[in-house]
Structures are given as C-alpha cells and as structure tokens.
N, C-alpha and C positions, 0 to 999 in steps of 0.2 A: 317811367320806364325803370326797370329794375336790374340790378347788373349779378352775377354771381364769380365772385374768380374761384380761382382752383389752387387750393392751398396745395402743396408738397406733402407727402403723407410720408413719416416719420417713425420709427418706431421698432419695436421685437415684436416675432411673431414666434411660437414653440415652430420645433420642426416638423410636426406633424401636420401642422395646416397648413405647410408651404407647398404643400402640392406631395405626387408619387417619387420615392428615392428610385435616384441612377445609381445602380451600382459603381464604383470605382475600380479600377482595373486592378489596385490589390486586393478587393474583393473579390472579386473575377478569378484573380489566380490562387486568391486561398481557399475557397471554393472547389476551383479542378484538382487540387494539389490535395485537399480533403477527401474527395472522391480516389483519386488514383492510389492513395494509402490506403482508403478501405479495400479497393478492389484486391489489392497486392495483397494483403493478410488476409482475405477471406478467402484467394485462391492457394493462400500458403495453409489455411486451417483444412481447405477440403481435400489438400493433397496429403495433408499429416492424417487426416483422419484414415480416408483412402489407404496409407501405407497401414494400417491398423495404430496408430497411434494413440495413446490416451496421455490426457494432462490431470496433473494433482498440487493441490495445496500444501506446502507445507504447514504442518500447525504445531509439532513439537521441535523443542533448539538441539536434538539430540546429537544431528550433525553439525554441529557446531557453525563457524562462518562458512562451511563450503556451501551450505544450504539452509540460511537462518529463518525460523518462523515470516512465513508472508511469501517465500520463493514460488513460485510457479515450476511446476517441475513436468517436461515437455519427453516421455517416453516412447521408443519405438521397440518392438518384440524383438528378442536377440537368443539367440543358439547359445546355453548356460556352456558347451564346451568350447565356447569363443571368450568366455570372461574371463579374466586373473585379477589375482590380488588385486586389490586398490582401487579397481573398478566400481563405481555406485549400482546397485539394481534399486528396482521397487518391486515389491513382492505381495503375495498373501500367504496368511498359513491357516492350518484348520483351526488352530484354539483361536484366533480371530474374528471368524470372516466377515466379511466386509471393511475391513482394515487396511489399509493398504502404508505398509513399512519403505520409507525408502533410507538403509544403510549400506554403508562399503562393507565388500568381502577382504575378510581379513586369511581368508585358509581354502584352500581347494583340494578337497580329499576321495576317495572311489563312492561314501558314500555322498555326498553331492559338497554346496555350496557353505560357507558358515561368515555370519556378516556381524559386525558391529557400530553402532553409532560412533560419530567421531568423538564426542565428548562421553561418551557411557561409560560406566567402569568395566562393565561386565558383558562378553557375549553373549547375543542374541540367545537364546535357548532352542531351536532350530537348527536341522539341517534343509536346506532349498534343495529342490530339483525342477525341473523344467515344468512341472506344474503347479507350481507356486510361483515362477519368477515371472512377472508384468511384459518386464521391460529394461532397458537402461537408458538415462537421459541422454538427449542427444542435445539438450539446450536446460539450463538450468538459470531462470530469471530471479535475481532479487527484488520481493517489493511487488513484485506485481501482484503477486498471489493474492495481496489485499484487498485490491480493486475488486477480482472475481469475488471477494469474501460479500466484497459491500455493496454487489449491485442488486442485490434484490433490497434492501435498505437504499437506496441510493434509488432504482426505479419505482416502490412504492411512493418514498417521499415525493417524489418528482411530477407523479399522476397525482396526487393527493394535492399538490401546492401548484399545479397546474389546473383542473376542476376549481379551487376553491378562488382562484384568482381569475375566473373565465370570467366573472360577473361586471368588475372594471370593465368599460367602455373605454376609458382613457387608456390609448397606447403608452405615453410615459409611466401612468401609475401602475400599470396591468405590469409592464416586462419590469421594472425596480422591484416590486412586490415579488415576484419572480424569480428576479438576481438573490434575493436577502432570501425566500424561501429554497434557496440552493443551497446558498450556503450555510443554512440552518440545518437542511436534509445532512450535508454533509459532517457538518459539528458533531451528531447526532449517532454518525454511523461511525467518529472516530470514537466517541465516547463510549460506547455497547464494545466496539472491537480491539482499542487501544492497541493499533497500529504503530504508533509513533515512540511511546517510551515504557517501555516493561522488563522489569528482573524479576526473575527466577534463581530461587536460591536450591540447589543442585544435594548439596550435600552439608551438614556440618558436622565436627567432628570438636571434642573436646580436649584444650593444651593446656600449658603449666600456665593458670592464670587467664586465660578467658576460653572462646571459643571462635575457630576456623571454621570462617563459612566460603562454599563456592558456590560461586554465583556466574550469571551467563543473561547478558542482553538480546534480548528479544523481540528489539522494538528500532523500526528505522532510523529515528536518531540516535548519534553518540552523547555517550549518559557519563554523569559521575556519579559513583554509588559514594555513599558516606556512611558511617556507623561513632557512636560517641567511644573513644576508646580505640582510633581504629585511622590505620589509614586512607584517605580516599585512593578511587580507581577510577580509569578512565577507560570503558567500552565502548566498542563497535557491535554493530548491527552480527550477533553469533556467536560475538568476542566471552569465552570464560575468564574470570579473574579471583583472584584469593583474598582475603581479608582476615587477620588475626584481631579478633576484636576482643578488647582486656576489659571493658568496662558494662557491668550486666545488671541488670536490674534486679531488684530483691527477689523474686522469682526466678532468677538466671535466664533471662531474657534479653533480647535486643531487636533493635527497629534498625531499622535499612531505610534510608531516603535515596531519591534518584532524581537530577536535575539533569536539563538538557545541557547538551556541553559543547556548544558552536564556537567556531572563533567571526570575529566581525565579518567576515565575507557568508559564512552559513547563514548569522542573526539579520543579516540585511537583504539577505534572500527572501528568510522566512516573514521578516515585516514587509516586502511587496506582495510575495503570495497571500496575508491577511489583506491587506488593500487591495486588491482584485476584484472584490465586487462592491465596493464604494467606487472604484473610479470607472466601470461597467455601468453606474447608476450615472454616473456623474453624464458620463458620454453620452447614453439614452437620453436624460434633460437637458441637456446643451440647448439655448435660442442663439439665431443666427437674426443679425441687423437686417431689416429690410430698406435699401435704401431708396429715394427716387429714381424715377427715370427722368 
C-alpha cells in the first residue's frame, strides 16, 4: 500500500497569476474623482467656447512675467470702448494675418487702441479697432501652454510605444515597457520644445570696456545666467535681467551659460518627479507571498 502526504506549498507567485485585481477603495475614489474633473473642465471648455471664447499660446517673452512664453492665454470678445490703459488684449492686424499679438494698451485715442509689449522698447506699430481686437484674457495660465504645445508629440509617441509594445503577452513586461516608453515620448517632446530652461538675449548694446546684454527667461525653471567677465543673475520664468560683461573674445564675442537654479526643496522635488516611472515599474513587478492554508 502506498501513502502520499500533502506537503504545504510555499512560495511567490507574480501578481498576475494570482488571480482578477479588486479594485481598492482608493482606487474607487481616484477613479470617480478623475472622472468628475474631466466632466467639470469639459463643461467649463463648452461654455467658454459657447460664450465665443478662443485660447492661445503664448510663444514669444515680449510680455515679460505677466505672460512668459508657455502661458495659456484663455480670451473672451470685449467692447474696444470698455478697455483702458493697462488692460491686455490679443489682436490681429492686416500686415500679419494669422498672427495673433497679445500686448497691453498703453494709449487710448479717437483713432482707436495703441499697445505695447511689457518688455519691448518700442510701440507696437498699429492702431487697433474693434476689428482687429480678439478678445481680452479673462484667465491667463503659466506653464500650461506647454502641455497643449506637446500633445501632438506626446499623443504620437504614446500610439507608436503603445502598437509596438502590444506584441508582450506578459502583463509586467507589456506596462514597464510602457512606463519607460512614456517617459522617453516625454524626454523627447522636452528636448524639440525646451520648456524648462531658455534665454533670450533681447538687446546688446556697447560700454566703456565691454558689453550690456539684456536678457529674459523663458523657460519654467529659475536659471542663473553666467558670462566670463560678468556678473551672474538669477531669473524667473519672464524675469528680464542685465549683465555688463568686460571680458570678450578676440572677435568681441561672449557666451551666455544658464544652469537651473533650485534651492533644496525644488531639487528634491525635481529628483522624485525623475523617479516616477522606476517606482511605477517597480509597483507593476511587485510578488506577493503566497502562503498556506
């Protein structure tokens, strides 16, 4: 006669062979909480639209910080004899068109509007009248403008590294592959659009012994510019700054470097956001004990 006992089965199993995931109730609520934002912006876009609204990019620093390259700039139609001074429009003019300008009015006269950029030396060469003016902002976003800049970069990538990763069977290897071609798409769209760190040098002009340059940050993080010869400066995202630089190259030349310029609470931010999709990977490959019953 033969006997068989029943050993105790021991061991890890991946999570994917342990059976169908129960959602968790903070999934549950991040979930409805994900839906109820969409629904609130998309009946906030249908009603701005509805009021005739239009939204624009900005992409030059002319307004200085009230509206730095990357703003989102959110217009609704306004009555040109309801504006005064100081007020922002966005406009078009015939030597343009399809341009669309958004500067402050600095002058209001019988023949119409006259606008200048915040940081420009020179007025606009226009006068506006009610068929040139857009709009006036009724919300002006920093930063966001980017996003809109990057989603056709940002949706190709995403269908391209989605298709090519359909072919894994393996649920861990398919969504890791996934995570890393995310954040590749996204590396990718900051590199073409250099969102995050850019100067523009505005104007230079020559002094007793070198040369004044003005320059203007146009890049979400705070920068210090540096030049040899030369003081450094510390920008903000629109920020203009000045620089006498005395030391010039045999040509009368100089180079501009620009380094991000966080303090320890920024830089510790910015080294979790880099870890976001290692620990994304990590979470998808986690094994759970299986233990007896």
């Amino acid at each position: 006669m033969s006997q068989t006992a029943a050993i105790p089965l021991s061991g890890t199993l991946d999570r994917p062979l342990l059976g169908g995931h129960t959602a968790t109730r903070f999934e549950t609520v991040l979930a409805w909480t994900v839906a109820a934002v969409a629904a609130v912006l998309l009946t906030a876009a249908l009603l701005f639209l509805s009021a005739g609204g239009r939204w624009f990019v900005v992409e030059t620093p002319s307004m200085g910080e009230a509206a730095p390259v990357g703003t989102l700039v959110l217009d609704l139609p306004v009555d040109v004899a309801t504006l005064r001074v100081g007020d922002i429009v966005s406009f078009e003019t015939a030597a343009n068109p399809g341009v669309v300008y958004t500067h402050r009015i600095i002058d209001v006269d019988a023949a119409g509007l006259h606008t200048r950029g915040d940081i420009n030396g020179a007025t606009d060469p226009w006068t506006l009248t009610q068929e040139n003016v857009i709009g006036s902002p009724v919300l002006l976003v920093p930063d966001l403008g980017w996003l809109f800049r990057a989603a056709p970069l940002l949706l190709i990538g995403t269908l391209v590294i989605w298709t090519l990763t359909s072919v894994f069977t393996d649920r861990v290897t398919r969504t890791c592959l996934r995570i890393a071609g995310g954040a590749l798409t996204l590396s990718y769209a900051a590199f073409i659009l250099k969102p995050f760190v850019n100067v523009t040098t505005i104007t230079n002009s020559a002094t007793h012994g070198g040369v004044e340059a003005t320059i203007v940050s146009s890049g979400m993080f705070p920068v210090r510019v540096e030049a040899r010869g030369a003081e450094s400066v510390h920008l903000v995202d629109g920020q203009v700054g000045h620089m006498v630089i005395r030391e010039l190259t045999r040509n009368g030349h100089y180079q501009l470097t620009s380094t991000i310029d966080l303090g320890p609470v920024g830089w510790g931010l910015l080294v979790v956001a880099c870890l976001v999709p290692l620990v994304l990977c990590l979470a998808v490959g986690r094994v759970e004990a299986v233990r007896p019953s």
